[in-house]
N, C-alpha and C positions, 0 to 999 in steps of 0.2 A: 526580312530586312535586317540587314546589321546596324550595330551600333552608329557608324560611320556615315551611312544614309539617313538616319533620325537626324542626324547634327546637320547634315544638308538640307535636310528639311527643316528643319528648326532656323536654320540659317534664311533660307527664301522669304520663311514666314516673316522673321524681321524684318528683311527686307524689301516686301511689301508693305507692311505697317510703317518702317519708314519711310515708303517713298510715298503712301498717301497722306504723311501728314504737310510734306510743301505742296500738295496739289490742295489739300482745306486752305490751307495759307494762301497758295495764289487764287482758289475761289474768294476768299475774305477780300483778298485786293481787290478785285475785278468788279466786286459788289462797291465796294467805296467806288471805283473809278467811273460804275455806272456802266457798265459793258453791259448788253443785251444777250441773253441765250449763251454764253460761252458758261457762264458761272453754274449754271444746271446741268448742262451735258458734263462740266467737269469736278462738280459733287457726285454725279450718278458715278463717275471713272475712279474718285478716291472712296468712295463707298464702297465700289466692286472690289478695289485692291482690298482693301479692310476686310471687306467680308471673306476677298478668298485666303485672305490668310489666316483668317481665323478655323476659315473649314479646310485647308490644307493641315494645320497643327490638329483641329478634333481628329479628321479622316485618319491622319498619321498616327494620333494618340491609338484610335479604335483598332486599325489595322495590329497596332503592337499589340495592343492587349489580344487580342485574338491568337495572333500568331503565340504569345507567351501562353495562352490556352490550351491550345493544338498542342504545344512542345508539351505541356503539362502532361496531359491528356495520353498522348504517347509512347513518353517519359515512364509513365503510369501502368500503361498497359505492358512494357516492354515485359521481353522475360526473363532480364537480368533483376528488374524491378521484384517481377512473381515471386520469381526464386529468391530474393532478399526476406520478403512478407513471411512465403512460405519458410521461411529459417525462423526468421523471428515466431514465428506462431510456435511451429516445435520446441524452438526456447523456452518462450512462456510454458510450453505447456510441462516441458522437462521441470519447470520450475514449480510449478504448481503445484507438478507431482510429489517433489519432493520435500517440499512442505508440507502437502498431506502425509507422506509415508512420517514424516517426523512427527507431524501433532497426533497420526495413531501410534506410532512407537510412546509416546508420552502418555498417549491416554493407556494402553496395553499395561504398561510398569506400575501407571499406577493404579488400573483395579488390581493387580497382580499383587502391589506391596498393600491392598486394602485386605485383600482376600489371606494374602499370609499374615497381617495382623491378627485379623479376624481371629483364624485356626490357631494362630499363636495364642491367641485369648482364651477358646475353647479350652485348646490340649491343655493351658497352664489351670484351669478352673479344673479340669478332668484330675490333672496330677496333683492339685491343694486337696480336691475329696479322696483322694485314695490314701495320700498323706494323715488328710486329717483323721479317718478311719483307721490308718496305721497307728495314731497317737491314740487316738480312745483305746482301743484293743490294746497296746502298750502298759496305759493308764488304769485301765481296768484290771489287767494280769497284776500290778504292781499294786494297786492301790491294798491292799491287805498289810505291807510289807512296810509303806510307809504311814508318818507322821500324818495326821489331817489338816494342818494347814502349810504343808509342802503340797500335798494333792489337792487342793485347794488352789496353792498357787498357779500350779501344773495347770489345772484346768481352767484358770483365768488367763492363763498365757496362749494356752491353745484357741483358746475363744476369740482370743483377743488377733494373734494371729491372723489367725480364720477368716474374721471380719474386714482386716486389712486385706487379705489375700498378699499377702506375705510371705513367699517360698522360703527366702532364707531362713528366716525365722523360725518357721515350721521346721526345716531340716535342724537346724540347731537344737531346741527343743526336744525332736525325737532321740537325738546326739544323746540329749543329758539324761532323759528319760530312760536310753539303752545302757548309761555309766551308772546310774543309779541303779539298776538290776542285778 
């Protein structure tokens, strides 16, 4: 049903409903004027109008929604519809994807830059003790040579270094250690 046929329906139904309200009006009269039997047969005739207009507008109401059901329903199944869904889903799912490939690129970098901390940690700890055994060995060849509380100092510095873990330091050290020789 189109558009255009609801409004004629729509259109009946008032129609109806107003043309039962002068037949209650002329049963109200009929009743004052005291008329026998007319006034029942034609309450039962503006009651029928009323009621079928009222089941003309539900019927019509029902029939739409139905019909808008059916369109739905079809609409739904079509396989312009499928093929829209089925897009949309690859979409989503492209998108998913590449959000996950980004939050493991993310998580990848960063065990990566934890693990090169890490080894940077180690190698740097590896090269202070090779260090610091190059200044003891330094220190010990020298110590004859110098003043005791220059090597004294020397070896408060290294210590002290050490403890920090302090490359620069260390290398400078060794520096004045090798000038002092």
């Amino acid at each position: 049903m189109d558009f255009t046929v609801f409004i004629l329906i729509i259109r009946i139904s008032l129609l109806l409903i107003l043309a039962s309200l002068p037949v209650f009006l002329l049963v109200e009269l009929l009743l004052r004027l005291a008329v026998p039997g007319l006034p029942g047969a034609l309450t039962l005739l503006g009651t029928a109008m009323l009621l079928s207009a009222f089941a003309v507008l539900i019927i019509a109401g029902l029939l739409g929604i139905f019909k808008i059901i059916i369109r739905s329903a079809l609409d739904y199944f079509s396989s312009k519809q499928r093929v829209q869904r089925r897009l949309w889903f690859v979409q989503a799912r492209q998108d998913q994807v590449k959000r996950l490939f980004h939050f493991k690129a993310r998580q990848i970098k960063y065990f990566n830059e934890l693990s090169r901390k890490r080894l940077l940690k180690l190698n740097n700890r590896k090269h202070i003790r090779s260090l610091s055994k190059a200044i003891d060995k330094d220190l010990l060849s020298i110590k004859a040579k110098l003043p005791g509380t220059t090597y004294q100092q020397l070896q408060q510095d290294h210590a002290r270094y050490r403890s920090r873990q302090d490359v620069e330091a260390l290398l400078t050290l060794q520096q004045k250690i090798s000038t002092l020789v």
